[in-house]
C-alpha positions as CSV (number, residue, x, y, z in Angstrom):
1,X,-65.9,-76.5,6.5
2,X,-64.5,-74.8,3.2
3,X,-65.8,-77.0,0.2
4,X,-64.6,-74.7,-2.0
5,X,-62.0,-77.2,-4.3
6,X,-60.3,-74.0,-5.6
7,X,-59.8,-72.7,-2.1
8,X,-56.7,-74.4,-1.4
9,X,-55.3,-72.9,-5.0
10,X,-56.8,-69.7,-4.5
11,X,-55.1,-69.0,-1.3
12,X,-51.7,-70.4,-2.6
13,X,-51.9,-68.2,-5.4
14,X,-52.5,-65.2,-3.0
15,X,-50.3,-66.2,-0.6
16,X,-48.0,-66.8,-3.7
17,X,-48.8,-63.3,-5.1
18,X,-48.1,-61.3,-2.0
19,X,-44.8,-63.3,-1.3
20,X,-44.1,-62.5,-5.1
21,X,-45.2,-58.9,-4.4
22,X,-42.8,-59.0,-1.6
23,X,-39.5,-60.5,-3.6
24,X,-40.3,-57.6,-6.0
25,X,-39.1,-54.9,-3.2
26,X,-35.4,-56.3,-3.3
27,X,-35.3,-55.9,-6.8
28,X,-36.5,-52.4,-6.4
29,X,-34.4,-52.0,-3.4
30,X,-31.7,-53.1,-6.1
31,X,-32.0,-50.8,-8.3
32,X,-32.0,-48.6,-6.0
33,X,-28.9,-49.1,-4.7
34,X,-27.1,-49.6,-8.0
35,X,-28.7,-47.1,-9.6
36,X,-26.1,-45.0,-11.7
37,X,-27.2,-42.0,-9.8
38,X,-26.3,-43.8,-6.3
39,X,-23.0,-45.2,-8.2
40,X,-22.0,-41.3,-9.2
41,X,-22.8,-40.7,-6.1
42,X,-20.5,-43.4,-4.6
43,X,-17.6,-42.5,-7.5
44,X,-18.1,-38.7,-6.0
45,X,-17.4,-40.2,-2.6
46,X,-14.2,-42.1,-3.7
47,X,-13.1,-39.1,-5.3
48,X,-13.8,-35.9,-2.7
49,X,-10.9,-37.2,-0.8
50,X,-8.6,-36.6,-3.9
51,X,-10.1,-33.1,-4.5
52,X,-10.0,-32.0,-0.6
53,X,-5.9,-33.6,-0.6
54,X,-4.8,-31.4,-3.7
55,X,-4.6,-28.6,-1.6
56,X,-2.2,-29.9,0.5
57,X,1.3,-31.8,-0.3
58,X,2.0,-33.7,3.3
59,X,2.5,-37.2,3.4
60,X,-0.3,-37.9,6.2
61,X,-2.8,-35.9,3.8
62,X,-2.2,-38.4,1.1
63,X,-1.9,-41.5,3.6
64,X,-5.3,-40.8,4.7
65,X,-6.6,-39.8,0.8
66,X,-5.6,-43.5,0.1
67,X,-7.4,-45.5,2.8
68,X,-10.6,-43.5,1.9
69,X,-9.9,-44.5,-1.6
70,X,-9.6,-48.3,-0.4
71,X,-12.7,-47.9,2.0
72,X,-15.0,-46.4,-1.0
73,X,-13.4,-49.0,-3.5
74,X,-14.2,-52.0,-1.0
75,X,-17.7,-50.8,-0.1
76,X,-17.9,-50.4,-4.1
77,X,-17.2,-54.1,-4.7
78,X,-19.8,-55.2,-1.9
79,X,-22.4,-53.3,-2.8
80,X,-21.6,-54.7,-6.5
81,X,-21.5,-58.1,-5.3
82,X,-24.8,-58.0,-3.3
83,X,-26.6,-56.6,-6.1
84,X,-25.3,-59.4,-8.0
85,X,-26.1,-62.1,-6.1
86,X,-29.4,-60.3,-5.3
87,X,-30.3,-60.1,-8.5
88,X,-29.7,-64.1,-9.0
89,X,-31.9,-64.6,-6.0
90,X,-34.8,-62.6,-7.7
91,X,-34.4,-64.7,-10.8
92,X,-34.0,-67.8,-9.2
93,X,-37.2,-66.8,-7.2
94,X,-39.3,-66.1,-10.0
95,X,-38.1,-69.2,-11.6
96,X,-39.4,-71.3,-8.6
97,X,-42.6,-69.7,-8.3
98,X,-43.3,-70.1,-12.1
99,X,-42.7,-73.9,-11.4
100,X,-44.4,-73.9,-8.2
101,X,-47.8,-72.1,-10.3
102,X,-47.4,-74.5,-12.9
103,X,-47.9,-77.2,-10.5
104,X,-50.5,-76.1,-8.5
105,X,-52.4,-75.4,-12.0
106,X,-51.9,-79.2,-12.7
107,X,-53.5,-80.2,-9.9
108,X,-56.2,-78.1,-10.1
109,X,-56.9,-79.3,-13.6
110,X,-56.7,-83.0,-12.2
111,X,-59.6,-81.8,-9.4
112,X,-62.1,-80.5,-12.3
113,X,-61.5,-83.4,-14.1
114,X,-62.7,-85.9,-11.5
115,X,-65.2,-83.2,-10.2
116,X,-67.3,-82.9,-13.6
117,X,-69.3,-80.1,-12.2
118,X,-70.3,-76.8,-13.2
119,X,-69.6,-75.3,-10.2
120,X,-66.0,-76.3,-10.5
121,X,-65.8,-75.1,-14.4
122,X,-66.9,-71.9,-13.0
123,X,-64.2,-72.1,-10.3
124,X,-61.8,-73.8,-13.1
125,X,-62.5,-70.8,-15.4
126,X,-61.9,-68.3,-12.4
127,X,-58.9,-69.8,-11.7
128,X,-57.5,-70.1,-15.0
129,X,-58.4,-66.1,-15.3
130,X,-56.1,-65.8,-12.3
131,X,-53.6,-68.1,-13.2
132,X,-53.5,-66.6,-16.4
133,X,-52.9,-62.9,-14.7
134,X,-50.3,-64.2,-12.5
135,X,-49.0,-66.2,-14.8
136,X,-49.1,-62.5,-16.9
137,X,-48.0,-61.0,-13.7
138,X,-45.1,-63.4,-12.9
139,X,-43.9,-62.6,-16.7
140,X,-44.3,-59.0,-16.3
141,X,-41.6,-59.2,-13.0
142,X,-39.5,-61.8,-14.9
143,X,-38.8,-59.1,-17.5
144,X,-39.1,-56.1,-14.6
145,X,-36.1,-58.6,-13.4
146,X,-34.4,-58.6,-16.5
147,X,-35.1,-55.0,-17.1
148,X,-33.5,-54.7,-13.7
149,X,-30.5,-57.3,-14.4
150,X,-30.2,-55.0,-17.5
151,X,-29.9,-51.6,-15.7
152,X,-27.5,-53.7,-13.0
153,X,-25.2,-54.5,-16.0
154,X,-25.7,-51.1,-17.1
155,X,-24.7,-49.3,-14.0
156,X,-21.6,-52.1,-13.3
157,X,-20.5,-50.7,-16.8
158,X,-21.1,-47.3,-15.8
159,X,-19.3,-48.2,-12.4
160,X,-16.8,-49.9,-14.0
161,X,-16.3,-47.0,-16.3
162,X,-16.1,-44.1,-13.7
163,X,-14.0,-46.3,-11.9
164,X,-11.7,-46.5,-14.7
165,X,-11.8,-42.4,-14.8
166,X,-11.2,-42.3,-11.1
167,X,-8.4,-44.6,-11.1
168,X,-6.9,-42.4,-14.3
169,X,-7.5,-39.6,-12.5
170,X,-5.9,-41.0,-9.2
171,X,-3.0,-42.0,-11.2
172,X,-2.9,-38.3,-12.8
173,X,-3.5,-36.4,-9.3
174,X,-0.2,-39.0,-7.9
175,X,1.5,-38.4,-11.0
176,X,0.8,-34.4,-10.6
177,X,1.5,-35.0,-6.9
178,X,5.2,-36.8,-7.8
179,X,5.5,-33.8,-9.8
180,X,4.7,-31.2,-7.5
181,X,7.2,-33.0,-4.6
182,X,9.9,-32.8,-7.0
183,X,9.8,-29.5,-7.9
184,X,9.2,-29.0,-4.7
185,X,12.5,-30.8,-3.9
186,X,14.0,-29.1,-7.1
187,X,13.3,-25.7,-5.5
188,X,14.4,-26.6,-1.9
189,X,17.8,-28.0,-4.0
190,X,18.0,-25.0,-5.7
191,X,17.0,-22.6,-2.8
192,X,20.0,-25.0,-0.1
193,X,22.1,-24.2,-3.6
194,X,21.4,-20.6,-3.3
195,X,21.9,-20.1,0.3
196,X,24.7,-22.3,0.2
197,X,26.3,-19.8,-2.6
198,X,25.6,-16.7,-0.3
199,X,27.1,-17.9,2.7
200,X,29.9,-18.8,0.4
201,X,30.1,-15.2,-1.3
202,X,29.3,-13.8,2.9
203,X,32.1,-16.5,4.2
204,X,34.3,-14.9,1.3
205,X,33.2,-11.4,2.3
206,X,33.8,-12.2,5.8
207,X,37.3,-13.7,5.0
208,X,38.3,-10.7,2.8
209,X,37.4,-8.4,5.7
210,X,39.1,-10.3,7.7
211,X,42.1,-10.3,5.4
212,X,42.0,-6.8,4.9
213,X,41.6,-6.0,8.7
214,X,45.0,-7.8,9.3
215,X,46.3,-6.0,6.4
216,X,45.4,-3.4,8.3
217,X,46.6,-4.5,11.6
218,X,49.5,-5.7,10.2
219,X,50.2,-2.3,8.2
220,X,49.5,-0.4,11.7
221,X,51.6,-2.9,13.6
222,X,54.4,-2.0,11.4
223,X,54.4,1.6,11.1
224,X,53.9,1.4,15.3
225,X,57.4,-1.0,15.1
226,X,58.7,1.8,12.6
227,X,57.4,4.4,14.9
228,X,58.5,2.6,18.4
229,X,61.8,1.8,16.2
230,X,62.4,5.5,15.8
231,X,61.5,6.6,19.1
232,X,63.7,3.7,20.0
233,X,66.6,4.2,17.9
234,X,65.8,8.6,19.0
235,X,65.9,7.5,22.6
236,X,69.3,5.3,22.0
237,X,70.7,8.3,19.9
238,X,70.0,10.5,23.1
239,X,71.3,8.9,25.7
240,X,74.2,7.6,23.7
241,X,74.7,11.5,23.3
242,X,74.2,12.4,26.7
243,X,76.4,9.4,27.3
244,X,78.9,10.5,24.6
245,X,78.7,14.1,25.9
246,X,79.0,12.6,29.4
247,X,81.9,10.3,29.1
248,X,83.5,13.4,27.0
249,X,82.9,15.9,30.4
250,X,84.6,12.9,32.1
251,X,87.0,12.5,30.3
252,X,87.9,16.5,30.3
253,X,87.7,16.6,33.7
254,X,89.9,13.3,34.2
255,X,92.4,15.2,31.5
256,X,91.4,18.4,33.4
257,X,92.4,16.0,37.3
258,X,95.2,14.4,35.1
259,X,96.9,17.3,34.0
260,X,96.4,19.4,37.5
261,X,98.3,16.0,38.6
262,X,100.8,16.2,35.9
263,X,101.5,19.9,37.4
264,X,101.4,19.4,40.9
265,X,104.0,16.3,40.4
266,X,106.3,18.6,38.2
267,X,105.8,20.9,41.1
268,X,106.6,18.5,43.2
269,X,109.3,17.4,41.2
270,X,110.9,20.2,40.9
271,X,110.5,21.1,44.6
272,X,112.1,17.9,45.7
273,X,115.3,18.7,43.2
274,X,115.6,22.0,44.4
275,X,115.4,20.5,47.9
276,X,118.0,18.2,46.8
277,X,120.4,20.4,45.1
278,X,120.3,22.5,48.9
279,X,120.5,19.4,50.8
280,X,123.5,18.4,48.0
281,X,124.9,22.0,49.0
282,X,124.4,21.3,52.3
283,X,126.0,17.7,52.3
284,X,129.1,19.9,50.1
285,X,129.3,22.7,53.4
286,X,129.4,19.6,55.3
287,X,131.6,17.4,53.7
288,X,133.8,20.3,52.8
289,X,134.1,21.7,56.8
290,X,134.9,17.9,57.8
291,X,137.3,17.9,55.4
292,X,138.9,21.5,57.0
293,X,138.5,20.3,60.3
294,X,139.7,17.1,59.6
295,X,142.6,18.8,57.7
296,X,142.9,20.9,60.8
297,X,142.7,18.5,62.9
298,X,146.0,16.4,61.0
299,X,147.5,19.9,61.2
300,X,147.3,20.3,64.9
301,X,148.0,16.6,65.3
302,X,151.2,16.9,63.3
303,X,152.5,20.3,65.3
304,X,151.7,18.3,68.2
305,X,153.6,15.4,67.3
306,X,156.3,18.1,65.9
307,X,156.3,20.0,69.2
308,X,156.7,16.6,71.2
C-alpha cells in the first residue's frame, strides 16, 4: 500500500505533464500546417493551374483552371478554420490544466497542513519544486501557444495577403484572357472581312470574265450571223442568178418556141390562103363552067323548044 500522500499528486501531475506534452504536438502539428511556407506552398497550388492554362485559350482549359481554383480556395478556408479552432482548443486546454494544477496544489497544501510532518514538508517542498516547473512549464506552452496563435495570425495575414495577389492576378490573367479572345475575335472579324473582300474582288473577277467571255461570244456570235448572213445572202444572190439566168434561158427558149410558132402559123397561114385562093379559083372554074353549061344547057333547051 502506497503511503506516499504526494503520490496521488505526483502521478496526476505526470499524468498531467505527458497529457500536456501530448496537447503540445497539435500545436506543433499547427504550425506546421499553417506555416507560411505550407501556405506559399498551397498559394503555388492555387495558382499552377493559372500558369499551366495561359498557354492555352479553350473554354474547357479555363473551365477546369476554375474548379481547381475553387478546390485549392475551399481546402484553403478548412485548413484555416481547423487551425483556428485548433488553436482555441490548445488555449482552452492549457487554460483547464492551469485550473486543474491549481487545484490539485490546494489540496495538497490542505494534506501537509493536517499532516505536520517532516516527511510531508519534504514531499510538500518536492512538490512545490514540481509544481513550480510545471507551473513554469505550463507558462512556457501558454506563450509557445501564443507564440503559435501569433504566427497563425501571421500566416492568415500572409494567406490572406497572397490570396489577395492571386485573386488580382486571377482577375488580370481573365482580364488578359478577355483580351486575348477578343483580339482573337477581332482577327477572325477581320480575317472573315478579308476573305469575304477576296471572294468579293474573285466573284468580281469571275463575273468580269464572265462578262468579257460573252462579249466575246456575243462578238463571235455576230460576226458568225454576219458571216452565215453573207454566205447567206452569197448563196441567195447565186441561185437567184442561176434562177434569173435560168428563167432568162426559159424565157428565150419560150420566145425562141414562141416565135418558131409565130412562123410556122404565118406558114400555115399563108398556106391555108393560098390554098384558099386555088380552091376560090377552083370554086370560079366551077361556078363559071356551070354557068356555060347551064347557059348551054338554056341554049339547047331553047333550040329545042324553037325546033318543036
Amino acid at each position: 500500500m502506497n503511503t506516499n500522500p504526494s503520490a496521488p499528486y505526483q502521478t496526476s501531475l505526470e499524468s498531467d505533464h505527458h497529457s500536456y506534452a501530448s496537447s503540445l504536438s497539435k500545436p506543433s502539428e499547427l504550425a506546421q500546417v499553417l506555416s507560411p511556407n505550407s501556405l506559399l506552398e498551397l498559394e503555388s497550388r492555387t495558382q499552377s493551374p493559372t500558369s499551366s492554362t495561359t498557354s492555352g485559350s479553350s473554354h474547357q482549359n479555363w473551365e477546369e483552371t476554375r474548379r481547381t481554383r475553387a478546390q485549392a480556395e475551399e481546402e484553403a478556408d478548412r485548413k484555416l478554420i481547423e487551425a483556428v479552432c485548433a488553436a482555441s482548443l490548445a488555449e482552452y486546454k492549457e487554460r483547464e490544466r492551469i485550473l486543474k494544477d491549481y487545484d490539485q496544489s490546494t489540496d495538497l497544501q490542505d494534506l501537509v497542513f493536517n499532516a505536520g510532518s517532516a516527511e510531508i514538508k519534504q514531499k510538500r517542498n518536492e512538490a512545490t519544486g514540481k509544481k513550480r516547473d510545471a507551473m513554469q512549464r505550463i507558462l512556457d506552452s501558454k506563450s509557445h501557444a501564443q507564440e503559435m496563435c501569433l504566427k497563425v495570425k501571421e500566416a492568415t495575414v500572409t494567406f490572406e495577403e497572397k490570396n489577395a495577389e492571386r485573386v488580382a492576378k486571377i482577375s488580370e490573367w481573365e482580364d488578359n484572357r478577355m483580351r486575348v479572345e477578343q483580339e482573337n475575335a477581332l482577327s477572325l472579324l477581320e480575317k472573315k472581312k478579308e476573305e469575304a473582300v477576296l471572294r468579293r474582288k474573285e466573284a468580281e473577277n469571275r463575273a468580269e470574265e464572265a462578262r468579257l467571255r460573252a462579249e466575246e461570244m456575243r462578238e463571235k456570235a455576230i460576226h458568225a450571223t454576219r458571216t452565215v448572213r453573207d454566205m447567206a445572202r452569197r448563196q441567195i444572190d447565186h441561185s437567184l442568178n442561176v434562177e434569173e439566168e435560168s428563167r432568162l434561158r426559159e424565157l428565150q427558149v419560150q420566145k425562141t418556141r414562141i416565135d418558131q410558132t409565130k412562123e410556122e402559123a404565118k406558114k400555115r397561114r399563108e398556106l391555108a390562103l393560098l390554098k384558099a385562093q386555088e380552091a376560090k379559083a377552083r370554086a370560079d372554074a366551077l361556078i363559071q363552067q356551070a354557068n356555060e353549061a347551064n347557059a348551054a344547057l338554056k341554049m339547047k333547051a331553047r333550040a329545042k323548044d324553037m325546033s318543036g
